[in-house]
Backbone as JSON, one array per atom type, in Angstrom:
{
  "sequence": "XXXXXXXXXXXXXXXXXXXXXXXXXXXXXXXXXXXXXXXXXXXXXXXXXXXXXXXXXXXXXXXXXXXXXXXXXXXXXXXXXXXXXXXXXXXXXXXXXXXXXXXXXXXXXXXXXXXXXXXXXXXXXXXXXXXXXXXXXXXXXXXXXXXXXXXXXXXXXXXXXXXXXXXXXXXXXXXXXXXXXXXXXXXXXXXXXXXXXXXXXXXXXXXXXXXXXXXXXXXXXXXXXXXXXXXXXXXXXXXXXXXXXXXXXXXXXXXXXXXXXXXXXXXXXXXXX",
  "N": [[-20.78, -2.37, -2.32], [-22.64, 0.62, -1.61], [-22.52, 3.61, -3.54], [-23.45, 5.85, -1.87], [-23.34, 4.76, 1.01], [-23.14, 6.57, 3.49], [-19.72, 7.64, 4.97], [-18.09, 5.75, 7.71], [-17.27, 7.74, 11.12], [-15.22, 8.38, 12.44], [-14.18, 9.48, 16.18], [-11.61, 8.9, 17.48], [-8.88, 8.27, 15.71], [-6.54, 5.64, 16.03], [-2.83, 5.2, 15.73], [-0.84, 2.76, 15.4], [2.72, 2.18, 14.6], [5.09, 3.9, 13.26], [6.28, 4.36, 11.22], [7.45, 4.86, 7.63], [5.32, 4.43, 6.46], [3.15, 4.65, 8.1], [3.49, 7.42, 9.17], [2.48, 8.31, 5.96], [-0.17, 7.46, 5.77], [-1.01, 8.66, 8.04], [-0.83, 11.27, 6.91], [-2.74, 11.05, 5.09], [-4.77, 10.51, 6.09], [-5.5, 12.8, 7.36], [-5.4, 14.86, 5.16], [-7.89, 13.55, 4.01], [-9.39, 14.48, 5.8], [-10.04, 14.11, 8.59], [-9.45, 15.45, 11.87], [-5.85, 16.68, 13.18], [-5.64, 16.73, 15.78], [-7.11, 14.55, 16.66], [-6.04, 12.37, 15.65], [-4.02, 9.65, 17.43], [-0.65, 8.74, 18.14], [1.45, 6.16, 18.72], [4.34, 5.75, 19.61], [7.89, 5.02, 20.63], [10.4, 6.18, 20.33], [11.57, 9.0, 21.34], [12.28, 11.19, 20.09], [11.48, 10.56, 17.53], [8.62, 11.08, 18.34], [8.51, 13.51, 18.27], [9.31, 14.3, 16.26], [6.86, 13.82, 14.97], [4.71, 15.27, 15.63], [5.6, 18.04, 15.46], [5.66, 18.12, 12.22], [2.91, 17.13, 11.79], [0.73, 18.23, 13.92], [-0.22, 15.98, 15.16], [-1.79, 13.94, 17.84], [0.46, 12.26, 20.67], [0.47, 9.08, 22.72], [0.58, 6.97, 24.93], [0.49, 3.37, 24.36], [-1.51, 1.72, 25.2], [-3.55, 3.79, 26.6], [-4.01, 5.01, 23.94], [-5.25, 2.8, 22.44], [-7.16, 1.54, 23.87], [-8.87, 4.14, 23.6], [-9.54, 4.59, 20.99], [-11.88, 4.6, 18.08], [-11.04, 3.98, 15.74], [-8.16, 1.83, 14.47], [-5.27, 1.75, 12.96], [-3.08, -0.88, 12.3], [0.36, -0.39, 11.47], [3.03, -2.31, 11.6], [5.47, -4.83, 11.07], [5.28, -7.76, 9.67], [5.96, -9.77, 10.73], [6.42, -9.12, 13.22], [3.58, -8.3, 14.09], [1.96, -10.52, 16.09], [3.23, -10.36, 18.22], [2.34, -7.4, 18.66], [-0.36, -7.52, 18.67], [-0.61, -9.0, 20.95], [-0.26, -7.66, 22.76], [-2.06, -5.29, 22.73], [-4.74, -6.44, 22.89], [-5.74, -6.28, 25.24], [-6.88, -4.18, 25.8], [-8.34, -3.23, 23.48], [-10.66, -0.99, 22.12], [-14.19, -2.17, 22.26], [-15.97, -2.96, 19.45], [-14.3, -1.16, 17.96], [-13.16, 0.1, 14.62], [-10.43, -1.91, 13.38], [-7.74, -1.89, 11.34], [-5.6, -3.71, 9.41], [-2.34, -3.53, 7.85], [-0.51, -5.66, 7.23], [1.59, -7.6, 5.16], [0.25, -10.41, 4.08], [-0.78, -11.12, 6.25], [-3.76, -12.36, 7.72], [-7.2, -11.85, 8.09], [-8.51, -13.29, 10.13], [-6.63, -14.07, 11.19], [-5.77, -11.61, 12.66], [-7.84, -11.24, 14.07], [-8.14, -13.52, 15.39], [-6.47, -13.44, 17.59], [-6.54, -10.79, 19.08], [-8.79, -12.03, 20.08], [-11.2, -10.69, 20.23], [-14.18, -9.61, 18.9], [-14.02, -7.46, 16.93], [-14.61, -5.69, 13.93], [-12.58, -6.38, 11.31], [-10.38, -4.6, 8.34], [-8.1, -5.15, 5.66], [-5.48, -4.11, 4.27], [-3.52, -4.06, 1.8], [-1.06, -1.62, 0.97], [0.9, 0.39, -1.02], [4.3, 1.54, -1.81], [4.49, 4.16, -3.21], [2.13, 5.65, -2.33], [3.46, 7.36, -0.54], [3.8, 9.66, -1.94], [1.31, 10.1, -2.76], [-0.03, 8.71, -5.26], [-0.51, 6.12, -4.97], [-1.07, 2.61, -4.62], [-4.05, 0.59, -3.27], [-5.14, -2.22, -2.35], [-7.97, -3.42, -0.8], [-9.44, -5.24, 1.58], [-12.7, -6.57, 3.49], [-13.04, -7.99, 6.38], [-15.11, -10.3, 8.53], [-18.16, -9.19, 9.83], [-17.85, -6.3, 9.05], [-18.96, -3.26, 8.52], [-20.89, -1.63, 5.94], [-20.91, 1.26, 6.07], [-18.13, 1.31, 7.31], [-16.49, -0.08, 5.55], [-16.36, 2.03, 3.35], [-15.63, 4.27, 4.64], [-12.84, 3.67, 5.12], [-11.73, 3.0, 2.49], [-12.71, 5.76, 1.38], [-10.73, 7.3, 3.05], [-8.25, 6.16, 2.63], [-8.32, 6.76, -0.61], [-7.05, 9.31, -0.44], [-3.92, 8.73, -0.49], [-3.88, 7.98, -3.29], [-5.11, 5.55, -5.76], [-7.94, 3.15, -5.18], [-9.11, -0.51, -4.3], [-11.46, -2.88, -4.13], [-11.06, -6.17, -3.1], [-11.87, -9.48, -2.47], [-10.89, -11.32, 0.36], [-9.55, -13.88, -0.68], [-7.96, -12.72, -2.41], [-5.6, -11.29, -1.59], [-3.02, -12.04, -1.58], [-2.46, -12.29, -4.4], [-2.84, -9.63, -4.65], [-0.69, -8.28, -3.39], [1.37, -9.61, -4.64], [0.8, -8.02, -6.59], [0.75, -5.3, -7.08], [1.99, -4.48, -4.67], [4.26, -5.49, -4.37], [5.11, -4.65, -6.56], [6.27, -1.85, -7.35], [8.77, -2.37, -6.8], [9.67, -4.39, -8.93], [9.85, -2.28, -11.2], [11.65, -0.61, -10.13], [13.65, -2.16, -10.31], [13.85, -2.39, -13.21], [14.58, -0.12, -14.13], [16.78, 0.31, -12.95], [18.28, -1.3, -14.49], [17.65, -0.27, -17.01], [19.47, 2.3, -17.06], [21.67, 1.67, -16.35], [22.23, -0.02, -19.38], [21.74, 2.48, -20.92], [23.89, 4.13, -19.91], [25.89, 2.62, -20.79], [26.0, 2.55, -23.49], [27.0, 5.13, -23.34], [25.45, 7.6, -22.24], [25.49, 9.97, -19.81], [25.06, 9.5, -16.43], [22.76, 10.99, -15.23], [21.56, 12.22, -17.41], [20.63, 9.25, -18.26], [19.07, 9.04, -16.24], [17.17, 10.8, -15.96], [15.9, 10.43, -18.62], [15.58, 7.49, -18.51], [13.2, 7.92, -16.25], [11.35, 9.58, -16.99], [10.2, 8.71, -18.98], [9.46, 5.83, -17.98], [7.12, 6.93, -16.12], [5.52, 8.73, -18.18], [4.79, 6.49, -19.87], [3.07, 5.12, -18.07], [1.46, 6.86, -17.07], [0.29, 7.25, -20.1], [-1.24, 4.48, -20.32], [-2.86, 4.65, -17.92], [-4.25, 6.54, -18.37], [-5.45, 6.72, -21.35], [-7.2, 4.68, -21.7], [-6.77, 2.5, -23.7], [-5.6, -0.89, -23.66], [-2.42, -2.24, -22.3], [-1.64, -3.97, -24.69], [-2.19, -2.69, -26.71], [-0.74, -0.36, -26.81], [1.67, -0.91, -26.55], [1.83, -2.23, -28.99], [1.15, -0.17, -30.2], [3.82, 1.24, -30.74], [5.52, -0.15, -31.63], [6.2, -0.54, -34.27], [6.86, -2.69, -37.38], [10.28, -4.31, -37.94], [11.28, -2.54, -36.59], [13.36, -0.55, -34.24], [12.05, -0.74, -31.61], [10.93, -3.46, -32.01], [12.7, -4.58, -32.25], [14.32, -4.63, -29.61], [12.4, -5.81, -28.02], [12.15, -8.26, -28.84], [14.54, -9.44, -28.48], [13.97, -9.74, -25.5], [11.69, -11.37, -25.54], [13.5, -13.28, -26.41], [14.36, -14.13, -24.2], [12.38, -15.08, -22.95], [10.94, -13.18, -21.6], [8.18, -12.35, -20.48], [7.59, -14.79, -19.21], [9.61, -15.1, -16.99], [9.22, -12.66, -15.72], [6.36, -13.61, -14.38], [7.09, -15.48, -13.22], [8.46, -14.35, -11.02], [6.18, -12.57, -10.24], [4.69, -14.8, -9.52], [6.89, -15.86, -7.01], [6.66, -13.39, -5.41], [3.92, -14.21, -4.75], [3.56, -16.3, -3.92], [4.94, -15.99, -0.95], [4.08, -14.09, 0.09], [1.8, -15.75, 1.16], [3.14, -17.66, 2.96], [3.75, -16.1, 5.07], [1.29, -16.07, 6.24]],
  "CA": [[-20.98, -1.25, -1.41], [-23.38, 1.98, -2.39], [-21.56, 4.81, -3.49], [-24.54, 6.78, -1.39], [-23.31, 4.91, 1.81], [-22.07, 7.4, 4.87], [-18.73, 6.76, 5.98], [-17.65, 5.8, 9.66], [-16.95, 9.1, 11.1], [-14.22, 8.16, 14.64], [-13.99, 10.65, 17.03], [-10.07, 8.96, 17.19], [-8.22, 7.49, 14.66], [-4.86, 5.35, 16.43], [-2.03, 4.64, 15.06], [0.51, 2.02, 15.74], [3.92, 1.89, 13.88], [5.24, 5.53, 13.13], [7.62, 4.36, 10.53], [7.46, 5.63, 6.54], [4.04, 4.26, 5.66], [2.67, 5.23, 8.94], [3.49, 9.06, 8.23], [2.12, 8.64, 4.62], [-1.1, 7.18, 6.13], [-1.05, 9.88, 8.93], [-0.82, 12.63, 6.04], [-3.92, 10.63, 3.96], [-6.31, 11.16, 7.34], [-6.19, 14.84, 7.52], [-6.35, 15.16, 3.83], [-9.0, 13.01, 4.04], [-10.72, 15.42, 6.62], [-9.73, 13.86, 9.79], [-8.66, 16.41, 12.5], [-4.97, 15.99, 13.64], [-5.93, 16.36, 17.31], [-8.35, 13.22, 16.68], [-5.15, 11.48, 15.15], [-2.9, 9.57, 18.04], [0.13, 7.53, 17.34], [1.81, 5.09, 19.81], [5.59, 5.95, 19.42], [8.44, 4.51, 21.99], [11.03, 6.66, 19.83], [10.59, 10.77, 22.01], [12.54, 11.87, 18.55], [10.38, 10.31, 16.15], [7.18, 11.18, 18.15], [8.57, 14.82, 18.59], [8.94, 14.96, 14.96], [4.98, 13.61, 14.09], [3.84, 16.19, 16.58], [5.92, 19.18, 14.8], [4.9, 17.95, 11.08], [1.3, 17.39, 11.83], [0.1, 18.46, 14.99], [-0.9, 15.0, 15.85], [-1.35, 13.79, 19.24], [1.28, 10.89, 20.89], [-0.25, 8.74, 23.65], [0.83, 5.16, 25.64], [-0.51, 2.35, 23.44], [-3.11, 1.37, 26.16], [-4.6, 5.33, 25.89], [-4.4, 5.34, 22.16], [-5.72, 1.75, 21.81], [-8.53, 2.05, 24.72], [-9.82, 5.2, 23.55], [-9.88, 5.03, 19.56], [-12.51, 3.66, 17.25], [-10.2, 3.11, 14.16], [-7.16, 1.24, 14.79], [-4.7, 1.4, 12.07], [-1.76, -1.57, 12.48], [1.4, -0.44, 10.4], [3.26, -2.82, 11.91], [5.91, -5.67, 9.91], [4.31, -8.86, 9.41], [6.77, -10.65, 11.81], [5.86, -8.24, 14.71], [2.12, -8.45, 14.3], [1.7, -11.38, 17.01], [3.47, -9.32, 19.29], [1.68, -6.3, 18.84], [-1.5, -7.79, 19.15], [-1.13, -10.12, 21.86], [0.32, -6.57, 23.48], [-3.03, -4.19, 22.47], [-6.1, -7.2, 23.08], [-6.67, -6.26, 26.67], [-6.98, -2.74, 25.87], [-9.32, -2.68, 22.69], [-12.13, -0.37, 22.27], [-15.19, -2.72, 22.38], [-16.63, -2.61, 18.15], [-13.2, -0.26, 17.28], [-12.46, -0.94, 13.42], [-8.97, -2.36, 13.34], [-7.35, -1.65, 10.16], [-4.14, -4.24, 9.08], [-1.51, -3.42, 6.66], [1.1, -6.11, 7.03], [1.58, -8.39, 3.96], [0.02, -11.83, 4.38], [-1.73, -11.49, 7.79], [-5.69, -12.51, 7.11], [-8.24, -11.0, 9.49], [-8.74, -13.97, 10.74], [-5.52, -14.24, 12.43], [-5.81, -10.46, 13.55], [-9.57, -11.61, 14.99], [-8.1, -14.74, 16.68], [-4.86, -13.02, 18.27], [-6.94, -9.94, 19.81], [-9.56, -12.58, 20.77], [-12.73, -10.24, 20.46], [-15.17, -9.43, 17.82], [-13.61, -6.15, 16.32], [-14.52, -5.86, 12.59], [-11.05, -6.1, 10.9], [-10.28, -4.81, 7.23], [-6.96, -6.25, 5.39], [-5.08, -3.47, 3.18], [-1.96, -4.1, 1.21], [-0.71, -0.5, 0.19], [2.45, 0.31, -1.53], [5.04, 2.67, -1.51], [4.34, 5.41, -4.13], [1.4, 6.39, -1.34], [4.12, 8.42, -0.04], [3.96, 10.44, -2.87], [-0.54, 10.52, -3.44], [-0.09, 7.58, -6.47], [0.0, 5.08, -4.7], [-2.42, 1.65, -5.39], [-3.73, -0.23, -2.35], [-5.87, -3.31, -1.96], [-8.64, -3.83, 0.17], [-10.37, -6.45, 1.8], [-13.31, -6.96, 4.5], [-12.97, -9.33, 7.22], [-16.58, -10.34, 8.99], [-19.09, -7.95, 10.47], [-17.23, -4.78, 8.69], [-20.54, -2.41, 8.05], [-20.46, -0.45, 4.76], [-20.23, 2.99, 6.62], [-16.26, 1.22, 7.93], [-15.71, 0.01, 4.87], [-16.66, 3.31, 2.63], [-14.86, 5.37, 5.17], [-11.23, 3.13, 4.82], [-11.55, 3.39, 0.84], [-12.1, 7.5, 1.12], [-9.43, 8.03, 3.4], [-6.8, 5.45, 1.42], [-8.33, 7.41, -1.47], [-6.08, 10.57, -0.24], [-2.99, 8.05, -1.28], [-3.64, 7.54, -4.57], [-6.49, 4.75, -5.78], [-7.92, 2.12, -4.41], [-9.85, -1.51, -5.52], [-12.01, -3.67, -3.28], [-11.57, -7.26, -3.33], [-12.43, -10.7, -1.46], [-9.47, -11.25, 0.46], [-8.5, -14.71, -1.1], [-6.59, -12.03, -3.58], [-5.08, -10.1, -0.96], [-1.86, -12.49, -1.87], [-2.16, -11.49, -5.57], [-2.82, -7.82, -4.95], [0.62, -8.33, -2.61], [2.55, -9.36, -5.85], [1.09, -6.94, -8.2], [1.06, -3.3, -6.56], [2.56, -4.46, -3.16], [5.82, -5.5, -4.54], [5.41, -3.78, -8.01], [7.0, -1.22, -7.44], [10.59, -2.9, -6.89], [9.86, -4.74, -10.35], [10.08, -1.28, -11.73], [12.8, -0.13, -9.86], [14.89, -3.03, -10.88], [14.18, -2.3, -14.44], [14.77, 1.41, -14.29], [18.27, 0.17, -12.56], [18.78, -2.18, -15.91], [18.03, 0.73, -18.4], [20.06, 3.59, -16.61], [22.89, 0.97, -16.8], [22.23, -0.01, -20.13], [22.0, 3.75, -21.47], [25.02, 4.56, -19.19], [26.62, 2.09, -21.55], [25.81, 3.68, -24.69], [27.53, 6.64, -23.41], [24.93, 8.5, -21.86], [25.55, 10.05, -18.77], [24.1, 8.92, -15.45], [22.25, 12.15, -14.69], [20.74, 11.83, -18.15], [20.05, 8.36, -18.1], [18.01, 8.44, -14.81], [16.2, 11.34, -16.28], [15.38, 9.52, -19.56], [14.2, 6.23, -18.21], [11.84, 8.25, -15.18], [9.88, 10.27, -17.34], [9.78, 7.62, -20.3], [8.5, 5.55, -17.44], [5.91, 8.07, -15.65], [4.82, 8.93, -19.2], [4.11, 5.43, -20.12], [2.06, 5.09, -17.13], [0.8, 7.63, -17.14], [-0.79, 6.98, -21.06], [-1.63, 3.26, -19.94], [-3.98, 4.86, -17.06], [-5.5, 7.78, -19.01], [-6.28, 6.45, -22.69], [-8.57, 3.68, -22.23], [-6.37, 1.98, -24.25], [-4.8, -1.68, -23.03], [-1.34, -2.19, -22.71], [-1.31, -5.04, -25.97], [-2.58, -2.07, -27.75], [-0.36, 0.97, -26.86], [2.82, -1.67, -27.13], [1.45, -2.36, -30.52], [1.21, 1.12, -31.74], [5.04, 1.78, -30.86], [6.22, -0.93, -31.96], [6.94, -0.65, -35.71], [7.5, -3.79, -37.6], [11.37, -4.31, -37.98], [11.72, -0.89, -36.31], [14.37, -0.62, -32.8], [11.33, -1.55, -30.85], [10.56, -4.76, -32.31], [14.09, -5.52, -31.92], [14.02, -4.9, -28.6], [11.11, -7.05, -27.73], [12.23, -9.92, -29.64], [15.21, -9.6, -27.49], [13.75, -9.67, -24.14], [11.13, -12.26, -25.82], [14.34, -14.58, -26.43], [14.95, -14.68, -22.47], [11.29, -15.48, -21.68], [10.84, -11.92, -20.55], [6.87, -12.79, -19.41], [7.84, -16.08, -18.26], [10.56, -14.51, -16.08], [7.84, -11.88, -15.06], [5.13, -14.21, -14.26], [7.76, -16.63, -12.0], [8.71, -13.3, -9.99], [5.23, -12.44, -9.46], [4.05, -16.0, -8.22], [7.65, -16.18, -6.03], [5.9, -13.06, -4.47], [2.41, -14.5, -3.78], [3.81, -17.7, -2.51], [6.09, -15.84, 0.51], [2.84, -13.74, 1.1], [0.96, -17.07, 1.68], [3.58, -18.17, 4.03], [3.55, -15.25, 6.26], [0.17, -16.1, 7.03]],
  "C": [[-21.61, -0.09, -2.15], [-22.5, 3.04, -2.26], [-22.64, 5.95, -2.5], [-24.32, 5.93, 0.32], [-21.95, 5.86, 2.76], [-20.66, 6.82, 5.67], [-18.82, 6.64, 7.21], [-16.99, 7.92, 10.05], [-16.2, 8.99, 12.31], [-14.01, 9.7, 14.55], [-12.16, 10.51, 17.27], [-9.68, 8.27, 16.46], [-6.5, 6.96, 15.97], [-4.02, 4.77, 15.33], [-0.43, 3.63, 15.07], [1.14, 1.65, 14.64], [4.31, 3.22, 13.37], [6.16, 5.06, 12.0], [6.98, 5.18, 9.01], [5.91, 5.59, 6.1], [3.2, 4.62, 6.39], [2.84, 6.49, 9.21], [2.62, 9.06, 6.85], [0.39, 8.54, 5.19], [-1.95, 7.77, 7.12], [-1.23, 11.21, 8.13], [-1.9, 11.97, 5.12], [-5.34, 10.91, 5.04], [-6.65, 12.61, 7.64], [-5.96, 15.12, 5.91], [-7.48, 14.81, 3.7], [-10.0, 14.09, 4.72], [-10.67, 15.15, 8.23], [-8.5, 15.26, 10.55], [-7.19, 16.07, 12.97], [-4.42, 15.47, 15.27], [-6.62, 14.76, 17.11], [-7.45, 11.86, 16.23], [-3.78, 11.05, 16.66], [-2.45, 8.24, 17.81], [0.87, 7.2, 19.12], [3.5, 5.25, 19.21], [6.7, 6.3, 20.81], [9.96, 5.38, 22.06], [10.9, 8.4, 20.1], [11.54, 11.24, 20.59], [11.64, 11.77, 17.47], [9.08, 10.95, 16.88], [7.15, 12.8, 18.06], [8.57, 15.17, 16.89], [7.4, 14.91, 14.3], [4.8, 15.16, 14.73], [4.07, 17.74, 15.97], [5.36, 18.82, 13.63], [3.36, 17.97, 11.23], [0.25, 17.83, 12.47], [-0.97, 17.57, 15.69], [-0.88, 15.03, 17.15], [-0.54, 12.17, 19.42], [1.13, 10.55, 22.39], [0.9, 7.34, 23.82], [0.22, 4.51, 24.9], [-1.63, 2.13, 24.17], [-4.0, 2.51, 25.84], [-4.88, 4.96, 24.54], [-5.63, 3.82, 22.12], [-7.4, 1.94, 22.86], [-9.35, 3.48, 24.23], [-10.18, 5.83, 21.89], [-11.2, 4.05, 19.01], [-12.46, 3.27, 16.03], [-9.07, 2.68, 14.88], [-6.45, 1.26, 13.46], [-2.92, 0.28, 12.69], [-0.69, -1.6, 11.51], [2.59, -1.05, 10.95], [4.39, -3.99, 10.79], [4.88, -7.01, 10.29], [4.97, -9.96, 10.64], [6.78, -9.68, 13.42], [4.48, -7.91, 14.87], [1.41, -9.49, 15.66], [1.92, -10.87, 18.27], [2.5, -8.46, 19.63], [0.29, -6.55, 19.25], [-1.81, -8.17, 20.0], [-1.2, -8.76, 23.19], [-1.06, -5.44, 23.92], [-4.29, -5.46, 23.16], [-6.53, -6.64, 24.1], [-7.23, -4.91, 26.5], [-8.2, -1.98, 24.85], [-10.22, -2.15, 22.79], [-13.27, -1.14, 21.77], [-15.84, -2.15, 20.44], [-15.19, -1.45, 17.69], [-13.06, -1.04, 15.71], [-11.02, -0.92, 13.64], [-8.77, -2.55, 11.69], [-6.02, -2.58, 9.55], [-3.42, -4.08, 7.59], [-0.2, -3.86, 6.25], [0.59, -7.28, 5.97], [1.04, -9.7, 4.75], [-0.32, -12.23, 5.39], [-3.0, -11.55, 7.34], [-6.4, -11.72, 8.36], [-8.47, -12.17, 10.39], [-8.06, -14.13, 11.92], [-5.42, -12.93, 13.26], [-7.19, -11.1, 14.51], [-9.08, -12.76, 16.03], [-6.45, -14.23, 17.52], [-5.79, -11.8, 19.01], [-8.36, -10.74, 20.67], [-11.04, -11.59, 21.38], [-13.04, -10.27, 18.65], [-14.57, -8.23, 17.3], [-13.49, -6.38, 14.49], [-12.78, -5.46, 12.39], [-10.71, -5.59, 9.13], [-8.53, -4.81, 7.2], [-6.35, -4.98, 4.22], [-3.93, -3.37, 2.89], [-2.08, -2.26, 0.21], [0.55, -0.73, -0.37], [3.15, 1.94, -1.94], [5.09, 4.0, -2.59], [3.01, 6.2, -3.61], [2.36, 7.31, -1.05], [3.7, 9.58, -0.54], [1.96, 10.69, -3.65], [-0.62, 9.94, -4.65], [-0.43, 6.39, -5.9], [-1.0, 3.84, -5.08], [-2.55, 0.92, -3.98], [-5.25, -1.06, -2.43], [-6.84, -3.63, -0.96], [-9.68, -4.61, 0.45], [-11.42, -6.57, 2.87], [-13.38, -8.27, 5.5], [-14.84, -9.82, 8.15], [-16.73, -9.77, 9.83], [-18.59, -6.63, 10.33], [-18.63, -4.41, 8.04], [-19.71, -1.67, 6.69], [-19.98, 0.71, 4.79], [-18.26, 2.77, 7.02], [-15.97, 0.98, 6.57], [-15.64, 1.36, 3.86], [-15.35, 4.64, 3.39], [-13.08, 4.96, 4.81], [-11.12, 3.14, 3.13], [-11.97, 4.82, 0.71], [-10.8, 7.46, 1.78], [-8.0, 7.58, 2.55], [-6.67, 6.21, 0.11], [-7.4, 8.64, -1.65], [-4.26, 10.4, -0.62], [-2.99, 7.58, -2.49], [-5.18, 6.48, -5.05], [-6.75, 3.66, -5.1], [-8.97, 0.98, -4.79], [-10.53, -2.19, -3.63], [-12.07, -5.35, -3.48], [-11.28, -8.34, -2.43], [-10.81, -10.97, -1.13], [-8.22, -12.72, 0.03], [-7.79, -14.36, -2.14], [-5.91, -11.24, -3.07], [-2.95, -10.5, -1.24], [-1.68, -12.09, -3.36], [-2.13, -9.97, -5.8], [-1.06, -7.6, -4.3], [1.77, -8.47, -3.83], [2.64, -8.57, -6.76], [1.45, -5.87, -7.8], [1.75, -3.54, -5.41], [3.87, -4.48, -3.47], [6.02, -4.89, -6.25], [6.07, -2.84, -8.49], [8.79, -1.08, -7.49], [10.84, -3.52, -8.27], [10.28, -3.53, -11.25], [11.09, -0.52, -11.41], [13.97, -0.93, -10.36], [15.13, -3.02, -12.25], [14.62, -1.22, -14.89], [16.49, 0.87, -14.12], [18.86, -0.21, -14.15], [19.02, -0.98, -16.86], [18.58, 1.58, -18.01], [21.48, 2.73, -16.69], [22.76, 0.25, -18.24], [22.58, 1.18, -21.09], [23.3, 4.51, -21.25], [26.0, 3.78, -20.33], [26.96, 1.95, -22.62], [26.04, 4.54, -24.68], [26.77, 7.72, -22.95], [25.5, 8.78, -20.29], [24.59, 9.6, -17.43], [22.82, 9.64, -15.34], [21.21, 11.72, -16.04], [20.17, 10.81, -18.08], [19.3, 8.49, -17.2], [16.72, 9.49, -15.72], [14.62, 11.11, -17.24], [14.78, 8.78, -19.05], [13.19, 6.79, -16.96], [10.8, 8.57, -16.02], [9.4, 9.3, -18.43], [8.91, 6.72, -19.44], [7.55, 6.1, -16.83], [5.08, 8.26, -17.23], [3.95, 7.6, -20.05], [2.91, 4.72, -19.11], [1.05, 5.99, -17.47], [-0.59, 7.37, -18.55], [-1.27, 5.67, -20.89], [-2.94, 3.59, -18.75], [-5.18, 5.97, -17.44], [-6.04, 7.63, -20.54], [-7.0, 6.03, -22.61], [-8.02, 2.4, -22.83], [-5.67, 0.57, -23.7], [-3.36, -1.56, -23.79], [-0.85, -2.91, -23.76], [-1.51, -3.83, -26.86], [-1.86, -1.12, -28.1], [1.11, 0.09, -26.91], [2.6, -1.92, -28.7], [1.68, -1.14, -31.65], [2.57, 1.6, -31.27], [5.65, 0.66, -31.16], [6.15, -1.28, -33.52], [7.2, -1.78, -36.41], [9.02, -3.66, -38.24], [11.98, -2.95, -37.73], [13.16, -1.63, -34.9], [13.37, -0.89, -31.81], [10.87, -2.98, -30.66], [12.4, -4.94, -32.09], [14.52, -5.59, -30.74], [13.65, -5.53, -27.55], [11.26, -8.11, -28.03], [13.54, -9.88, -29.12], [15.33, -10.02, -26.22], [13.01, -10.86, -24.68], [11.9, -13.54, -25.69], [14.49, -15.08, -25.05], [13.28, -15.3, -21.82], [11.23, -14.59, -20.75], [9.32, -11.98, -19.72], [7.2, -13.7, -18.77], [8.19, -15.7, -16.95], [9.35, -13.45, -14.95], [6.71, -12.75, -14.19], [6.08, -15.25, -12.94], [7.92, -15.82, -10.83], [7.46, -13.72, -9.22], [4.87, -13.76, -8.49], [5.2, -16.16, -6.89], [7.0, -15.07, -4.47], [4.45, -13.58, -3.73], [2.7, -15.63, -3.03], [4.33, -17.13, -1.01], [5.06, -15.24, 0.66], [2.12, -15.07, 2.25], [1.61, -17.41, 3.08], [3.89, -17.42, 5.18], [2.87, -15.2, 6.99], [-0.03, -16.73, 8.23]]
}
């Protein structure tokens, strides 16, 4: 795609599924530049839609309105209520609308053959540190997506953090690395805050310790240049408390272990499909 092509420019952006990622993704379109009048969500919940409407000054429509009268479609939807939702919206689509999907392990294909028209579809696994403008999300083109749709769905995602473009037979590996990556990291944060806790540190400390130790290690892993064999290398000391560490976790088949996770995630993507 040319960095010199014009995005899509909708007159409405819809939005079906109001839940956490559908707020985050609602607050990445008017950063992006999208008006919040031009933004309407489909919400069955008059609390939840009364709260979008105070936070952003979106608008909240009937799915038929929203879906009949937008020319983005975003589906934040679970992956096991996608069949539904679609079979629910088809009659109603706006004729060429891009339709946007962001449930794990749905292909475009199956969005394209469940709404039963032609509506370019793109395929984007985000993940939950969008909340927060970090976040990493995945994206894929499904057939007859123009450059101006796709250019425009990688700025606005851009307002969550970064974003990669690739063919969607990796949309199941992008699903295990950044989609569920973030729970790998939470489960290890859990480990060392109970580890440190057990060395006598306090909780409060411990959480503090292992956040910023992790944020900071990110952090220099995305801004040196440097790969991670290299910046593990230069803290790791020979017969220092790091190497003993490592040759600890090494004894359990700590990649192994790693590497079985990840594939347990790309396989249950697969089978969602």
């Amino acid at each position: 795609m040319s960095t010199e092509t014009k995005p899509l420019q909708p007159s409405q952006v819809g939005v079906i599924g109001a839940g956490v990622m559908g707020e985050a993704l609602i607050a990445a379109l008017i950063k992006y530049g999208i008006k919040a009048s031009s933004i309407c969500v489909s919400e069955k919940r008059e609390e939840r839609a009364q709260e979008l409407i105070a936070g952003y000054g979106i608008c909240v429509c009937d799915l038929a309105t929203n879906v009949s009268g937008s020319d983005v479609l975003l589906l934040v939807v679970k992956p096991q209520d996608m069949a539904a939702a679609l079979d629910e919206i088809k009659g109603s689509i706006k004729a060429g609308a891009l339709v946007i999907t962001f449930a794990a392990g749905k292909s475009t294909s199956f969005i394209s053959s469940h709404l039963g028209a032609n509506n370019p579809v793109i395929r984007v696994m985000p993940n939950t540190p969008s909340l927060v403008g970090v976040g990493m999300s995945g994206m894929s083109r499904g057939a007859g997506v123009s450059d101006s749709q796709a250019a425009f769905v990688s700025a606005f995602l851009g307002a969550t953090g970064k974003v990669v473009e690739v063919t969607e037979d990796l949309q199941d590996a992008i699903t295990a690395t950044s989609g569920s990556g973030p729970a790998y990291f939470f489960a290890f944060a859990e480990h060392m805050i109970d580890g440190a806790m057990a060395l006598g540190l306090s909780k409060d400390v411990a959480t503090t310790l292992t956040a910023q130790t992790m944020l900071g290690a990110a952090t220099l892993l995305d801004q040196s240049g440097k790969s991670a064999t290299t910046l593990r290398e230069n803290v790791t000391s020979p017969n220092g408390t790091t190497a003993a560490a490592l040759a600890s976790l090494n004894e359990s088949d700590f990649g192994g272990i790693v590497a079985k996770a990840m594939k347990a995630a790309r396989d249950r993507s697969q089978e969602l499909a």
